[in-house]
C-alpha positions in Angstrom: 30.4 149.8 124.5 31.6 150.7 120.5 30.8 147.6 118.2 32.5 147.9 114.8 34.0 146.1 111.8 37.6 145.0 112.6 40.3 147.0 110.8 43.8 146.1 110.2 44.9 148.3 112.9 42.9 146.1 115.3 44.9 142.7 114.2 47.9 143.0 117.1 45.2 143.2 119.8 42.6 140.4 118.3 45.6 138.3 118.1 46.7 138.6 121.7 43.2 137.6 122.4 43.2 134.9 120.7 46.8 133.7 121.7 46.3 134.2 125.3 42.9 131.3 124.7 45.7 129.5 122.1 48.2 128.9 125.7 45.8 129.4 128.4 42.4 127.6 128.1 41.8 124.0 126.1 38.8 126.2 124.4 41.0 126.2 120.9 42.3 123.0 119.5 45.3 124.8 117.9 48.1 124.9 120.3 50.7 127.0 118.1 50.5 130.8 118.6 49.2 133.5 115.9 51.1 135.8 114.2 49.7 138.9 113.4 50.8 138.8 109.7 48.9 135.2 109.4 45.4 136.7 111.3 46.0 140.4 109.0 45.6 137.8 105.8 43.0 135.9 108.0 41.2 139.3 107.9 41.4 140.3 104.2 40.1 137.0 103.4 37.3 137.2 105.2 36.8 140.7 103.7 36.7 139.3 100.1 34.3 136.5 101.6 32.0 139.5 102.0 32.1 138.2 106.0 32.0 140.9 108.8 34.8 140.7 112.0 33.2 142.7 114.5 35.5 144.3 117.6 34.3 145.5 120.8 35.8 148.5 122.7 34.4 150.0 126.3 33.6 153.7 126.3 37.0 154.5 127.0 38.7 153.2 123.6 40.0 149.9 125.4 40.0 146.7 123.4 37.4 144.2 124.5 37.5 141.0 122.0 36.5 140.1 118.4 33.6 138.1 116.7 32.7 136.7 113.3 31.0 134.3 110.8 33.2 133.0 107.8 31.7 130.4 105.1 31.9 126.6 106.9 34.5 124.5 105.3 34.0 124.5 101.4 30.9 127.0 100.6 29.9 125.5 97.4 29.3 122.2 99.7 27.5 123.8 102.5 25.0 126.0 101.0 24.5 129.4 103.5 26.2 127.6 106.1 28.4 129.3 108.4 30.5 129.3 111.4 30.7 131.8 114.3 34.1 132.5 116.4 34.1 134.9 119.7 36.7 135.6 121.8 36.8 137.7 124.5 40.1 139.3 126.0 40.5 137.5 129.0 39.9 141.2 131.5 36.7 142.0 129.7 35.3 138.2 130.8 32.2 138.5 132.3 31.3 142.2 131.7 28.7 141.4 128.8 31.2 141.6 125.9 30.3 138.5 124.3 27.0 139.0 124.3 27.5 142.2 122.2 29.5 140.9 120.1 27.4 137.9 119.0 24.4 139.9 119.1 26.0 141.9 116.2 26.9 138.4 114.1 23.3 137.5 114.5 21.9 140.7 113.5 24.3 141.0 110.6 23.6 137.2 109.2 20.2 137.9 109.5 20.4 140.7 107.1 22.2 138.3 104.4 20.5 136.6 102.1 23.0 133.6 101.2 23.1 133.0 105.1 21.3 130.0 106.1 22.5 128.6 109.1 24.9 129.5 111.6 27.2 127.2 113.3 28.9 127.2 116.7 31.3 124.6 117.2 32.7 125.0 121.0 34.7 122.4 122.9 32.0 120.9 125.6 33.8 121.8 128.1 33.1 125.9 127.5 30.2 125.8 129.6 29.8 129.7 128.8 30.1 129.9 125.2 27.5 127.3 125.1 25.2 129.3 127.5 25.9 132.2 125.6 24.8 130.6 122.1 22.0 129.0 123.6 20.8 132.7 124.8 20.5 133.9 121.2 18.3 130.5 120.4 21.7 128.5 119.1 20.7 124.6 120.5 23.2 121.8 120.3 22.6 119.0 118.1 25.2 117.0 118.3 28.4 116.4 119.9 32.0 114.2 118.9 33.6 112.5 121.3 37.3 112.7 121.9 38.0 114.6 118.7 41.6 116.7 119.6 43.7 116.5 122.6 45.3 119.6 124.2 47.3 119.4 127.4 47.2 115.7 127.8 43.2 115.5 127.8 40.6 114.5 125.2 38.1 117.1 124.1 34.9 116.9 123.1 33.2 119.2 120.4 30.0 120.3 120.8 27.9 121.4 117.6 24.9 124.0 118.0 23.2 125.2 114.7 20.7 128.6 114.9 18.3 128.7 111.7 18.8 132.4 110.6 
């Protein structure tokens, strides 16, 4: 498996990932799709942010799934606090992908000095995004109840936190 920073090239196929979670799973709030000009600005933003977007490919070239950390809401609040995102291309689920890929978020954030703190917030329900967090020492410290509502259901938002 090939671990890299994302280029703008890899935009169309991180945004089908995250589209196809967007309409098929209640992981994602958001319920409108992604363009791919909207995540391509997403992308230089988090580049002048100085924040890595790490894709995954198998041996073969195929597209696996995308990870990152970005600032947690306003930066000059929270002090080297930051928030991860994974997703995983729904084929790839199950092969170790996410694993890689947040193994290289942690590994990077360690290396940066103004990183503090890393965030996960996953809706309670993602039973293997939690497991997977909690695997690279991420532990859940809080969650709020009833905070969205996809698909005519309430979801919960768990929080887990890993000291970096």
């Amino acid at each position: 498996m090939i671990i890299r920073e994302a280029t703008d090239a890899d935009v169309p196929a991180m945004t089908a990932t995250l589209n196809w979670a967007i309409q098929e799973t209640l992981f994602i709030f958001r319920s409108e799709p992604a363009t791919v000009e909207e995540r391509t600005e997403y992308l230089h933003r988090l580049r002048r942010e100085n924040c890595p977007c790490f894709v995954a490919f198998d041996d073969d070239g195929a597209y696996l799934g995308w990870a990152l950390y970005r600032p947690y809401r306003d930066p000059k609040v929270w002090l080297g606090c930051y928030e991860t995102t994974i997703y995983v291309d729904p084929a790839a689920h199950g092969k170790g992908v996410g694993t890689r890929l947040l193994e290289a978020v942690v590994q990077h954030a360690r290396k940066v000095e103004q990183v503090h703190t890393l965030l996960a917030l996953i809706v309670a329900d993602n039973i293997a995004s939690i497991k997977l967090h909690e695997k690279f020492g991420f532990a859940t410290v809080g969650t709020l109840k009833e905070v969205s509502r996809k698909a005519g259901q309430w979801l919960d938002l768990a929080h887990l936190q890993l000291m970096v």
